[in-house]
N, C-alpha and C positions, 0 to 999 in steps of 0.2 A: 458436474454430474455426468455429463456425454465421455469426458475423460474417465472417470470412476465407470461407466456403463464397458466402453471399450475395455481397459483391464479385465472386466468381469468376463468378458466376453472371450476374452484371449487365453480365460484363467491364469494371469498373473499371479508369483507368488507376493508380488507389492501390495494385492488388490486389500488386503486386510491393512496394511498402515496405509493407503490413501482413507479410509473409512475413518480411522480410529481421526487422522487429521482433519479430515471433515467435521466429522462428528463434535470434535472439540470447538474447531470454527463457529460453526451453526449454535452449538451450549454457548460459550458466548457473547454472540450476537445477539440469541434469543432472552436470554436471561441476565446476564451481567453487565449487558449494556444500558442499563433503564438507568440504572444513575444519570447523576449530573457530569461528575468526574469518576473515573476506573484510576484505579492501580498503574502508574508509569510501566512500572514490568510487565504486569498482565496486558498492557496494550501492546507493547514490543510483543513479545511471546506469543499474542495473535498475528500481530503484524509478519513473523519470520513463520509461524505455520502458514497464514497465505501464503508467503511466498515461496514454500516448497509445495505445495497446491500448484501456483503459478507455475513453474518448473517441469510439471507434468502436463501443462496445458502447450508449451513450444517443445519439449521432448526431443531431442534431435534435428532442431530448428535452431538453435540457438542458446544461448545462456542465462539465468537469470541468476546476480549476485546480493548479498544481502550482507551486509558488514554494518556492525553495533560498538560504540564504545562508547558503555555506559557508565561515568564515572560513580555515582549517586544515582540512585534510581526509587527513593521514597519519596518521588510525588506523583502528583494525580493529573490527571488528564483526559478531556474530554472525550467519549467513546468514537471510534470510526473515523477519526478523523483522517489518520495517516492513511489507513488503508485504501480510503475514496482513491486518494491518488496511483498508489500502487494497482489497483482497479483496474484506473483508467490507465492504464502505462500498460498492464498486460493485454484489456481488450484493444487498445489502437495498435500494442507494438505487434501482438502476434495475427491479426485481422488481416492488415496490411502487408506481412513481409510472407515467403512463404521459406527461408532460410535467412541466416545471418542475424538474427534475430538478437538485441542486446537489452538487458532491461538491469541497472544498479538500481541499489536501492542505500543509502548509507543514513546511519541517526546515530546523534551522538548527542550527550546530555551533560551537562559539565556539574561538577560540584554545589554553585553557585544558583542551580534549575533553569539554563537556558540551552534547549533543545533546537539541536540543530537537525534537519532533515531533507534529506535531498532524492529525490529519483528521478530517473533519467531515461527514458526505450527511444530507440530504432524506430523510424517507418516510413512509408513513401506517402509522399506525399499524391500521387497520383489515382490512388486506390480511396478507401471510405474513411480517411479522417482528414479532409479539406478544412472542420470544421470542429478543432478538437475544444476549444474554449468555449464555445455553445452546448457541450453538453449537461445534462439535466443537474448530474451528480455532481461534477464541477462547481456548476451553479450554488448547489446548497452547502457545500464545504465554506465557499468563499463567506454567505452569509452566515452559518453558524460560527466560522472564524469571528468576523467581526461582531457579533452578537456576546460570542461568551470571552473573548479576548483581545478586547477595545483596547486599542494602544497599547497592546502586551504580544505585538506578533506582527509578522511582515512574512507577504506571500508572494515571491517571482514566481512567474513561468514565460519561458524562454521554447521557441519554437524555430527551428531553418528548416530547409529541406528535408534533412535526414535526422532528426534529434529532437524530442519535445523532454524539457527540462522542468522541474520543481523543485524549490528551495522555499523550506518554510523554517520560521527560528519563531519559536514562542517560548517569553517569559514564563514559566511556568509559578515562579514564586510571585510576581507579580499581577499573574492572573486568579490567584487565589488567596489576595489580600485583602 
């Protein structure tokens, strides 16, 4: 929103598609996430409007990259999952760095319904995220992961100085059997 207010502010001619991307986001989150499981596409397809959201939030700071190869994509999948992460990747990568800024994001879904997902940002470790596994949202992913996809999913994250990593691979056919 602060990003969306700035444009408004500057009278960008962007300021009408940040809205329409918003707007889509928020419909959604608000309404089409009450299921149990969404649409594999419709969750990608949120997943890559966050991330051009994302995008306008490092501006000239840095890059934010988002690459999809999705062989099969008629199954379902639990709401907000991916995104938490992507979230948390944009508030620590761009919080913390004030250029250079790198934030991947890659998923890919094979034939077979196992989804591969990985994101990756930039940050210093000296600035406000000493403490990036303790946060709230992290928290609830990790348990709704094992609640709705008990032995159908395996979730690293990898942290050094300059690099906090996520790799998450869920059975998708076997979490819905």
């Amino acid at each position: 929103m602060n990003n969306l207010y700035s444009y408004a502010i500057e009278k960008s001619p962007r300021t009408p598609e940040i809205i329409l991307e918003l707007s889509g986001v928020l419909r959604y989150m608000l309404y089409e996430c009450k299921a149990k499981y969404v649409s594999l596409s419709k969750e990608v397809e949120q997943l890559e409007n966050f991330t051009n959201l994302g995008r306008l939030q490092i501006e000239g700071r840095g890059t934010v990259s988002f690459s999809k190869s999705i062989i099969q994509s008629n199954f379902w999948i639990a709401p907000l999952i991916l995104i938490a992460f992507l979230e948390n990747a944009l508030k620590h990568g761009s919080s913390s760095q004030t250029g250079d800024i790198i934030i991947l994001v890659d998923i890919k879904i094979t034939e077979d319904g196992l989804l591969y997902f990985k994101c990756s940002n930039t940050y210093k470790t000296q600035t406000n995220t000493n403490n990036l596994d303790s946060g709230i949202g992290l928290e609830n992913v990790k348990k709704r992961l094992a609640i709705i996809y008990p032995k159908a999913h395996t979730l690293q994250i990898k942290a050094n100085e300059e690099t906090y990593e996520v790799e998450l691979t869920i059975d998708l056919k076997k979490s819905q059997e």
